[in-house]
C-alpha positions in Angstrom: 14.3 15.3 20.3 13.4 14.6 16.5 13.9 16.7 13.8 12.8 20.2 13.4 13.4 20.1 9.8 14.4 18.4 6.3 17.8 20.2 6.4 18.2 18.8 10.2 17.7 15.3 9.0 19.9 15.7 5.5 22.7 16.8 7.6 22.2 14.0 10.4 22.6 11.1 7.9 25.4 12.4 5.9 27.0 12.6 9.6 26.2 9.2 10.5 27.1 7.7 6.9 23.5 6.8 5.7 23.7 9.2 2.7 25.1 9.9 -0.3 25.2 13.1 -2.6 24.9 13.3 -6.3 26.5 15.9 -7.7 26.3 15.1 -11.3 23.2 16.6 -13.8 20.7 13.6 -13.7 17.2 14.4 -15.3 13.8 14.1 -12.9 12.3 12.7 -16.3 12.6 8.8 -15.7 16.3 8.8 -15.0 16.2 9.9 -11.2 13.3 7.9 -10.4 15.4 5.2 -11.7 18.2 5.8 -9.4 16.1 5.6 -6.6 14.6 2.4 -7.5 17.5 0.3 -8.4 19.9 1.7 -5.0 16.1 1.0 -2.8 16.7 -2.7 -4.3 20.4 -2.7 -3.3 19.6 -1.6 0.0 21.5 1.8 -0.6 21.8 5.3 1.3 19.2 7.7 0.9 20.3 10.3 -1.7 20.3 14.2 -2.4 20.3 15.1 -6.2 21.8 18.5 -6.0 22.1 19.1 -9.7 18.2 18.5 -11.2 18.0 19.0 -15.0 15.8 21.8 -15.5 15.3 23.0 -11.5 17.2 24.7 -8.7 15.5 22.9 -6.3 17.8 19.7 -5.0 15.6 16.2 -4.7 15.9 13.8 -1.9 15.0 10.1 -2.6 15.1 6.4 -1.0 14.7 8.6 2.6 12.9 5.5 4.2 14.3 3.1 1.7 15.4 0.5 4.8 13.7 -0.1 7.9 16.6 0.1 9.8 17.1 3.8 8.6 13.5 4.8 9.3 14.3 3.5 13.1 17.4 5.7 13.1 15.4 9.0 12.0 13.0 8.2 15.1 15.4 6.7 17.1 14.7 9.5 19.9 10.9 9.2 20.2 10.3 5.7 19.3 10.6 3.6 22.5 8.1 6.4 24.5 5.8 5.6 21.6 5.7 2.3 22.0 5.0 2.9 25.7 2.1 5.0 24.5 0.7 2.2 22.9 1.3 0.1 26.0 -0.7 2.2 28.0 -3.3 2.5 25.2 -3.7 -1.1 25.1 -3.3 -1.9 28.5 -4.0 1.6 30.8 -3.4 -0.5 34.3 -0.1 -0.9 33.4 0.9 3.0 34.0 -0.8 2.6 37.9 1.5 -1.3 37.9 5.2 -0.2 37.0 4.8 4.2 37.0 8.8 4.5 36.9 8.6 2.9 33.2 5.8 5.2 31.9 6.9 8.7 34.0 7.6 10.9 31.0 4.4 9.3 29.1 2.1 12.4 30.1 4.1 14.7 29.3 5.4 13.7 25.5 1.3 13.1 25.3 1.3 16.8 25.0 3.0 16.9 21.9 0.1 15.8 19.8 -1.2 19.4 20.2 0.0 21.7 17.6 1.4 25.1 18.4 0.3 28.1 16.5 2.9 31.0 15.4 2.7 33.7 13.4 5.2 32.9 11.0 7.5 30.3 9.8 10.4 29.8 7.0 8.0 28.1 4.5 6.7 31.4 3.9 9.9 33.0 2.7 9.5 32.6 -1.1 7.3 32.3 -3.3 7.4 30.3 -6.7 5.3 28.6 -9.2 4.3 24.4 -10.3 6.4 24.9 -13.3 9.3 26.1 -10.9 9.4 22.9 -8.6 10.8 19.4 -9.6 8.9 17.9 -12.7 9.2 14.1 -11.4 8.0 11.5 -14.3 8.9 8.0 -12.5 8.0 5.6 -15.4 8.0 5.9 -19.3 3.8 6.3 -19.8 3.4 8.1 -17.2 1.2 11.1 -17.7 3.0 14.2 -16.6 5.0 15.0 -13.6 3.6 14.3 -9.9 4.8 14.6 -6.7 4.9 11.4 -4.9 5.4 12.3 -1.2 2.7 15.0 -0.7 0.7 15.9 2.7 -2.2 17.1 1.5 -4.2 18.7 4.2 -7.9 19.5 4.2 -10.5 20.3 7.5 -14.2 19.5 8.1 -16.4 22.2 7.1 -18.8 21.3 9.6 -16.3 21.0 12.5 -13.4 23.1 11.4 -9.9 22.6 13.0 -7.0 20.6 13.5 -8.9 18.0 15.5 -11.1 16.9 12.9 -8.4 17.4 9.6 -6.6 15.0 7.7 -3.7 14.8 6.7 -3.2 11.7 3.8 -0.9 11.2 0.9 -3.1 11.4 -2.4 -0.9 11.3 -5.4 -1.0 15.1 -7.0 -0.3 15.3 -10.6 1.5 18.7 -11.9 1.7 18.8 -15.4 -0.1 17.2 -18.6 -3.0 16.0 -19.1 -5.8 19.4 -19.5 -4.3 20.9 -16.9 -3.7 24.3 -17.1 0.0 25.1 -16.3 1.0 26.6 -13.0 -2.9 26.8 -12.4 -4.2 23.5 -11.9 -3.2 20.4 -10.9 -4.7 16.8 -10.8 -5.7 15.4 -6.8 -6.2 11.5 -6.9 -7.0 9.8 -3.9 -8.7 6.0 -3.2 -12.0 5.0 -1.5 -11.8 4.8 1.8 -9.2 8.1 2.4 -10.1 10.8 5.3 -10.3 13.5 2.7 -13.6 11.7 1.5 -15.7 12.5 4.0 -14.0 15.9 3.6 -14.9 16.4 -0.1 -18.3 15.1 0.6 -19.5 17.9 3.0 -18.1 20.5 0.6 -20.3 19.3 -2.6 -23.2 19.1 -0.1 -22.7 22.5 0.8 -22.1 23.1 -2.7 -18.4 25.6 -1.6 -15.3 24.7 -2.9 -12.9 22.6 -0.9 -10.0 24.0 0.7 -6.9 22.2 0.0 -3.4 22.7 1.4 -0.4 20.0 0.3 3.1 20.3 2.4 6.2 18.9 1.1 9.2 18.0 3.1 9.2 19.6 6.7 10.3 16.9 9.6 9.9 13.0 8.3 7.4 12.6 10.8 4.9 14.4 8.4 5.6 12.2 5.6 4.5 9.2 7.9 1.7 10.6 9.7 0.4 10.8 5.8 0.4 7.5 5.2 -0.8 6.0 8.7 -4.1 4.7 8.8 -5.8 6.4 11.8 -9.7 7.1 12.4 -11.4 9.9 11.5 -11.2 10.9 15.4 -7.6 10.6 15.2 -5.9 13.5 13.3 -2.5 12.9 11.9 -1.5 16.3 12.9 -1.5 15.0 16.5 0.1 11.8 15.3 3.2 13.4 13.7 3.6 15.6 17.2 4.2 12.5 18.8 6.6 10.9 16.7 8.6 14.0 15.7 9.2 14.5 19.6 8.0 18.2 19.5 4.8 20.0 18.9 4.2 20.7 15.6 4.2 24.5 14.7 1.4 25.1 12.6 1.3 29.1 10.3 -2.1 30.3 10.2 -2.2 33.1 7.2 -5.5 34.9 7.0 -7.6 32.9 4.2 -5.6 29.8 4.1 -5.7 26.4 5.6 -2.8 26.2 8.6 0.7 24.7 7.6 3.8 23.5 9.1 6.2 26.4 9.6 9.1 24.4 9.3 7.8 22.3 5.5 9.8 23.2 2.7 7.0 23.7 0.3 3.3 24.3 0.3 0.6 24.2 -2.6 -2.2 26.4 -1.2 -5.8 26.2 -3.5 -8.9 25.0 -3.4 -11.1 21.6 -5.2 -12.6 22.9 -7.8 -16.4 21.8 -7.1 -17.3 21.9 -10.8 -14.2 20.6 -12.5 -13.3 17.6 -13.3 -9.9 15.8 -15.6 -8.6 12.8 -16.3 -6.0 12.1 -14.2 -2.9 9.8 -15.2 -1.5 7.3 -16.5 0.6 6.3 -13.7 2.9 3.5 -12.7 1.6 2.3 -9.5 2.4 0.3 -6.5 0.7 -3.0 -8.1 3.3 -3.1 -10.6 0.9 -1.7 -13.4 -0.4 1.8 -14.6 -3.0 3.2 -12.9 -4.9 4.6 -15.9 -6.6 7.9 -17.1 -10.0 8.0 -15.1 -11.9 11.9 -14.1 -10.7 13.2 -10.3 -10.9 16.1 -8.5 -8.8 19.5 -9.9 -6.9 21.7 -7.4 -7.0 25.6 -8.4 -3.7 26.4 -6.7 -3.6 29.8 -5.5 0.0 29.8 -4.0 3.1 28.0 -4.2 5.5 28.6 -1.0 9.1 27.5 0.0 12.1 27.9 2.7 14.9 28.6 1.7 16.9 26.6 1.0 14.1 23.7 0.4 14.4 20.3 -0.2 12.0 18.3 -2.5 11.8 14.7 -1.2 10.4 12.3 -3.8 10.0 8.6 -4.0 8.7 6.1 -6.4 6.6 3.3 -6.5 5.9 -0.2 -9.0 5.9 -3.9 -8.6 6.5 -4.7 -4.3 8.8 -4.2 -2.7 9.4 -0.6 -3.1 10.2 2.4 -0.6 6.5 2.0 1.0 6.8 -1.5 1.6 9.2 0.0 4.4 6.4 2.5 5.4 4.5 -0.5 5.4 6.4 -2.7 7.7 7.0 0.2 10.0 3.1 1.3 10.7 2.7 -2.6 11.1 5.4 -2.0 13.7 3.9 0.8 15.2 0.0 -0.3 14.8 0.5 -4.3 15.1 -0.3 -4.3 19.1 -3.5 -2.3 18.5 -4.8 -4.7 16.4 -6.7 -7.0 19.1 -8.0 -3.4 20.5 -9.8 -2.2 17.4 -10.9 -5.7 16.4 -12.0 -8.0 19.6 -10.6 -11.1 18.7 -8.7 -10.6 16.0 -5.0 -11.2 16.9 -2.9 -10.7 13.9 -3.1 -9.1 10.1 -0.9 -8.8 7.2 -1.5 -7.3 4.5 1.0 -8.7 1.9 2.9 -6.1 0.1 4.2 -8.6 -2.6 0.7 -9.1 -3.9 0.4 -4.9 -3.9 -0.9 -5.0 -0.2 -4.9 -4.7 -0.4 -5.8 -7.5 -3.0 -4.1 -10.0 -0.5 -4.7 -9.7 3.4 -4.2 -12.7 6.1 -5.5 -12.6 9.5 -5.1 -14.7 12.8 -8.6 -14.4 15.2 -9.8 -17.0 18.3 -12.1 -19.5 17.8 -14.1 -20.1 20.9 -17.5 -21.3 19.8 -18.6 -24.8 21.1 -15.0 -25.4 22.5 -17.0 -28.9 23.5 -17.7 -29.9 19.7 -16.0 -32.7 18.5 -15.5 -31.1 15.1 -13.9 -28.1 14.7 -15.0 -25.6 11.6 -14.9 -22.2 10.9 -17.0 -20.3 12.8 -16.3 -16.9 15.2 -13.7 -16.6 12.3 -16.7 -15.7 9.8 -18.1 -13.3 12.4 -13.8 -11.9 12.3 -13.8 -11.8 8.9 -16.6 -9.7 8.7 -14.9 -7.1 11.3 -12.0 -7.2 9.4 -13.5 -6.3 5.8 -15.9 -3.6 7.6 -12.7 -1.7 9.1 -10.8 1.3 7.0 -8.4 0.3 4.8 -9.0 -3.0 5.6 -12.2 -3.3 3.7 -10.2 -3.1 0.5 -9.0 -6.6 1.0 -10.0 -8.6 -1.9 -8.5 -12.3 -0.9 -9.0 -12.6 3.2 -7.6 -15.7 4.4 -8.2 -16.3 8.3 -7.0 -18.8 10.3 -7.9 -20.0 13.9 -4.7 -19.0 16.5 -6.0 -22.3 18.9 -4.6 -24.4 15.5 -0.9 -23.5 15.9 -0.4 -20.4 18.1 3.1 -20.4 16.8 2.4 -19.9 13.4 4.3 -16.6 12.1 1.6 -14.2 10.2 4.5 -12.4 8.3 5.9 -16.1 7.5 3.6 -16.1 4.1 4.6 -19.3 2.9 3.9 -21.1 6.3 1.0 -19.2 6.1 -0.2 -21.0 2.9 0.8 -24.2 4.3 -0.9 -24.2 7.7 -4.4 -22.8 5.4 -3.8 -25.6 2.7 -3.6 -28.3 4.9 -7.0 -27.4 6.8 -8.9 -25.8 4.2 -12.6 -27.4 3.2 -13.3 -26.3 -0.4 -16.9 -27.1 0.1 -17.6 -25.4 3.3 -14.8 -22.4 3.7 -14.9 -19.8 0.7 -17.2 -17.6 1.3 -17.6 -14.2 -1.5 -18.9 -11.0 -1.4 -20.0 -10.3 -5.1 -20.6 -6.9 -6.8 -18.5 -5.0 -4.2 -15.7 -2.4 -4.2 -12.0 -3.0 -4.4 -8.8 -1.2 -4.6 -9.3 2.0 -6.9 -5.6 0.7 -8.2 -6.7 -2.9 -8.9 -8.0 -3.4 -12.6 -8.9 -7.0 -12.1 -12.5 -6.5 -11.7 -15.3 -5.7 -13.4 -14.8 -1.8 -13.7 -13.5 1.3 -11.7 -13.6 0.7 -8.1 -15.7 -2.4 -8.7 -14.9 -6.6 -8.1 -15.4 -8.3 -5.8 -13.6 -10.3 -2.8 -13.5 -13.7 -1.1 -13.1 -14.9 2.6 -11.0 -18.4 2.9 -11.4 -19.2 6.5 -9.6 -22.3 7.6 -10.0 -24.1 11.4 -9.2 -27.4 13.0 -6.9 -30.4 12.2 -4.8 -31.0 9.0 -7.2 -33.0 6.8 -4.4 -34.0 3.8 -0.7 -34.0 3.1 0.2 -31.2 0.6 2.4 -32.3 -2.3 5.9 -31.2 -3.8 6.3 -32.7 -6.8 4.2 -33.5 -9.9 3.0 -36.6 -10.4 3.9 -38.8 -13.4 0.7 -39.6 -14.2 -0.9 -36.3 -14.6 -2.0 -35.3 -17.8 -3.4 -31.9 -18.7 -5.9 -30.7 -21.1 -4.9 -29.0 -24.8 -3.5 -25.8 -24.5 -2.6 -26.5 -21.1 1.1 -27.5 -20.0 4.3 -26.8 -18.4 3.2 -27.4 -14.9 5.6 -26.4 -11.7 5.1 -26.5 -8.2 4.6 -23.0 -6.5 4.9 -23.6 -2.4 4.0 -27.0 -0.9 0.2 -27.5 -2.5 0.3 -25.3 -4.8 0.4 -25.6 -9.6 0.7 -23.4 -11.7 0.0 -24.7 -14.9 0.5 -22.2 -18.3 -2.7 -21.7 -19.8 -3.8 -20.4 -23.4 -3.8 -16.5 -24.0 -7.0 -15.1 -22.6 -7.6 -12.6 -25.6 -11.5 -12.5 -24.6 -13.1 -12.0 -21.2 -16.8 -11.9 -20.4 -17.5 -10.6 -16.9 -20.0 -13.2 -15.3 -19.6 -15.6 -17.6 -17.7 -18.7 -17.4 -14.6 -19.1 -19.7 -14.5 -22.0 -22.4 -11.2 -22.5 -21.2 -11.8 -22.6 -17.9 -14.7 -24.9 -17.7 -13.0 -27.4 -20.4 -10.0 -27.6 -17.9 -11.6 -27.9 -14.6 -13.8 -30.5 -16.7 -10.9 -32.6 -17.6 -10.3 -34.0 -14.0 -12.3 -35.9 -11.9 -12.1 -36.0 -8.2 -9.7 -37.8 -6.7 -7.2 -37.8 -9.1 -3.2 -36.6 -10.5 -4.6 -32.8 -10.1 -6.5 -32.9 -7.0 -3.7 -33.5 -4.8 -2.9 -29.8 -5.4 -5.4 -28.0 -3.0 -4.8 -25.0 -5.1 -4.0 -24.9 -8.9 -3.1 -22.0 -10.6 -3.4 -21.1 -14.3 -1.3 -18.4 -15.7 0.7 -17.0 -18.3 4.1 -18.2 -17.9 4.3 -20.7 -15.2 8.1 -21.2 -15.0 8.3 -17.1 -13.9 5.2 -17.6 -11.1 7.1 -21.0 -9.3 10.7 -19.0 -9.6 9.9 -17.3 -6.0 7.2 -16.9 -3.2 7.0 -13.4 -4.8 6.2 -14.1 -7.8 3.6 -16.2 -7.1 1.7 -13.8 -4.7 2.1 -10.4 -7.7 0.6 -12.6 -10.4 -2.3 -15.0 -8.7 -3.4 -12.0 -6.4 -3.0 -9.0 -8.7 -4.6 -10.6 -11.7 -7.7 -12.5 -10.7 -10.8 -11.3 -8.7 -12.4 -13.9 -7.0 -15.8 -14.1 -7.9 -15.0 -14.4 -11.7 -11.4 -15.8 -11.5 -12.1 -18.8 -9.4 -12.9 -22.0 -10.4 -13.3 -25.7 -8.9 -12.8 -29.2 -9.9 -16.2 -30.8 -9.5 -17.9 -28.1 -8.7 -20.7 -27.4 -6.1 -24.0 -25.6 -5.1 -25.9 -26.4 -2.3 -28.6 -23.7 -0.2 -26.8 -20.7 -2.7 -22.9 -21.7 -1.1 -20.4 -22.5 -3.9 -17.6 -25.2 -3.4 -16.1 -27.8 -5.0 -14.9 -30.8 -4.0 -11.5 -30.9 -5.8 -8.9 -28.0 -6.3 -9.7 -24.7 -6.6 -8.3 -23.3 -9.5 -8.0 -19.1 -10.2 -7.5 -18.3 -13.3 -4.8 -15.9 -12.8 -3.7 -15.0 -16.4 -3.8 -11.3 -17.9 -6.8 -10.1 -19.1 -7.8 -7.8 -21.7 -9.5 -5.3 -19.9 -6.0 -5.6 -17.0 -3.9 -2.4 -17.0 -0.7 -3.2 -18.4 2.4 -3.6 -15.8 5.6 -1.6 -15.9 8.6 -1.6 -17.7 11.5 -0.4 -17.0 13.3 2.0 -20.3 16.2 0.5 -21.8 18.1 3.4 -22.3 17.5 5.2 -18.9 18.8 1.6 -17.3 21.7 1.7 -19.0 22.3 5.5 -18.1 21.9 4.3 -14.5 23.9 1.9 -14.7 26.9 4.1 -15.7 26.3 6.1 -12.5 27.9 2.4 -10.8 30.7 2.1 -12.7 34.4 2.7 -11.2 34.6 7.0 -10.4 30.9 7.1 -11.0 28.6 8.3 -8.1 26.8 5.6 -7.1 29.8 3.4 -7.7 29.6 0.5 -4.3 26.2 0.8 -4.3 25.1 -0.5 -7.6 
């Protein structure tokens, strides 16, 4: 059976080896969030904090910081999940082989919650200023907490069946926030508390909110899968977690995990509203300041005991990449169910996850046609944009299976390759203008608003994509150092772009893609890229993907060597070119402190705590 517990799970991996205490004083202001970071990138142990500057309560951090330790937390429940999803996908297969699925009915019955009267979260009480004040990066704008269930139910349909339970960042201090009061609740378009929030400013009531923090890890990832709205994560985490979930139901309040070691009770405030931020995101840049939601907290509870688990995000990869790879894990065999079709998607968490997503669909239509194009993979593409989280996509590239049904979808720069050697500029972009994107993606035209582009790629390889640059290419003034990214790919260093008009084509931009003509030196390069530092983007696959997909948005970024219109469909008939450099209006990307680095780093020296590790 899973955990019951936090505590359970602490003491589990300290048996097993997988992780290490810190008993020294480190500070939650920037230096712990540090820690985390730099043993995540070493591929270290989780870690307990038991000495936080300024708090009683111990921190646990980098608890999902490897995949292979997020399999050994659900090692007990997760091969009868999988066989849930077989059965799911495929429901004769229970009646074809009934040994293999016998205990399948009965773990189905832990996705319904128990009720009890009473649990050990309610055993203390304390206040916001009282709990761990986590500041992850230097502009940060107060403390948050960065692994929080935040629960909320439909007014209209009240009940566990129809809650949600997401992770929407919660910021405790700063800001206008009234200390121990209030506290900021920022969540993205798209989220299940939405629909939530909606009914209650209909109704014109405020908006109760409950937010849980620790309890058994299968909380933490039932708040960060992607389910429907008829699929409550409550039900979700039963499953995983091997046990039904008991659920403390105090007159007044929302329901909450008996076993959590913390829980914010309170309420949206439907006539308040505060800037919320800065904060260092998982794009690699600050989120900034913008007006959200404001939570009235009524109560603050906690076990004793508790736990505070934390993490911290910035440039991929980071602790959720791993929550990433394991709900692809978990959710990748669904995929064809929810979209018919559709056989594969990625989204790629080195360009920050949503601006970059690649898909794999059929492509059945006139099988008889002598010429194969892109076609049931526009009809895809659509599905794919119109579904959840999906729909945040802002680059979809989608690729016919019948091509190469070998090709790996997590092998990224294979992925680039097989699309590069197919694509049509003329025939196969295809944009949706005026659109939203990623609440976290300032690369477009305004908060919550760019734009996004399907590349959909089918048939034959129609050229040879080159490696190296050829002598004879010469570049425009202003333009130079050019390197070769992946197999197709430039990146040239272009001019600082110290003015940017939305709409508008850049002086720049136009003069460059002027400069060539078609054929020629450039247009051997499919793609051709134009940032800020070329040498740094062509250093890895990684770079690459972080600068060209976090810093361009389609419909104003992209450009074309001799350029075409025809019946309101652009192309062009040479590379296309995305201007990819920072703009003004970009958030600015995160930087680690000096000082707190080196303070780190003395944590790894010989008879230091982290010593093997770093």
């Amino acid at each position: 059976m899973g955990y019951r517990n936090l505590l359970e799970c602490v003491k589990d991996l300290e048996i097993h080896g997988h992780l290490r205490r810190v008993d020294c004083e480190v500070d939650p202001e920037l230096e712990i969030g540090a820690i985390q970071r730099k043993v995540f990138q070493a591929g270290g142990p989780a870690l307990l904090f038991t000495r936080v500057k300024g708090c009683r309560f111990p921190m646990l951090g980098n608890l999902f910081g490897t995949l292979q330790r997020t399999h050994f937390l659900f090692r007990d429940t997760l091969e009868m999940l999988r066989k849930l999803v077989e059965v799911k996908t495929n429901p004769s297969a229970f009646f074809c082989n009934p040994l293999r699925y016998a205990g399948v009915p009965l773990r189905a019955a832990h996705i319904f919650p128990k009720t009890v009267r009473k649990g050990p979260v309610t055993t203390n009480r304390t206040t916001v200023s009282h709990l761990p004040q986590l500041k992850s990066w230097p502009d940060d704008g107060g403390a948050f907490i960065t692994l929080p269930q935040v629960y909320t139910e439909s007014l209209q349909r009240p009940g566990w069946r129809f809650s949600n339970l997401g992770m929407y960042r919660i910021q405790l201090s700063g800001g206008c926030y009234r200390q121990n009061e209030e506290a900021g609740i920022h969540y993205q378009l798209h989220r299940g508390i939405g629909p939530h929030h909606a009914e209650a400013i209909d109704q014109g009531v405020p908006l109760r909110v409950n937010i849980f923090i620790g309890g058994p890890p299968c909380m933490t990832v039932a708040a960060v899968m992607p389910l429907p709205e008829s699929c409550p994560e409550l039900g979700f985490a039963g499953l995983l977690g091997g046990r039904r979930l008991e659920m403390v139901h105090l007159p007044g309040h929302l329901p909450f995990p008996a076993e959590a070691d913390f829980c914010i009770t309170g309420f949206i405030d439907p006539d308040r509203m505060l800037p919320e931020g800065p904060f260092g995101d998982h794009l690699g840049y600050y989120s900034l300041q913008h007006d959200f939601p404001v939570l009235r907290v009524e109560n603050v509870f906690h076990r004793d005991g508790a736990i505070w688990p934390f993490t911290t995000v910035g440039r991929p990869p980071q602790e959720d990449s791993v929550f990433g790879a394991f709900i692809h894990e978990l959710t990748g065999p669904l995929i064809p169910e929810v979209l018919r079709g559709v056989k594969a998607v990625h989204a790629v968490d080195a360009a920050g996850v949503h601006p970059l997503l690649l898909a794999v669909g059929q492509e059945r239509y006139v099988p008889y046609s002598p010429v194969r194009r892109p076609q049931e993979l526009l009809t895809l593409a659509s599905g794919i944009l119109g579904q959840g989280q999906l729909s945040l996509a802002k680059y979809l590239m989608i690729v016919a299976q019948e091509d190469n049904p070998a090709l790996d979808i997590q092998d990224v720069g294979g992925f680039f390759r097989h699309v590069l050697e197919r694509v049509d500029w003329r025939r196969d972009l295809h944009f949706h203008t005026c659109t939203t994107i990623d609440t976290l993606d300032y690369s477009g035209s305004g908060f919550n608003e760019g734009s996004k582009v399907i590349i959909a790629a089918a048939g034959k390889p129609v050229r040879k994509l080159p490696t190296e640059i050829p002598s004879d290419l010469r570049l425009p003034a202003g333009f130079g150092d050019p390197r070769v990214c992946l197999p197709g790919i430039l990146s040239i260093k272009g001019p600082s772009c110290h003015e940017y008009q939305e709409g508008g084509a850049r002086d720049d931009m136009s003069a460059f893609c002027g400069y060539f003509e078609s054929p020629g030196p450039a247009t051997g390069f499919p793609l051709v890229v134009i940032v800020d530092d070329s040498r740094f983007v062509a250093e890895n696959l990684n770079n690459f993907l972080w600068v060209t997909f976090t810093r361009s948005n389609p419909a104003s970024d992209i450009y074309g060597i001799d350029p075409i219109v025809q019946s309101k469909h652009w192309g062009c008939r040479g590379s296309l070119v995305i201007d990819a450099r920072s703009k003004p209006h970009h958030a600015p990307p995160l930087v680690d402190d000096p000082a707190i680095e080196q303070r780190v780093n003395a944590l790894g020296a010989p008879g230091g705590p982290l010593h093997g590790i770093i």
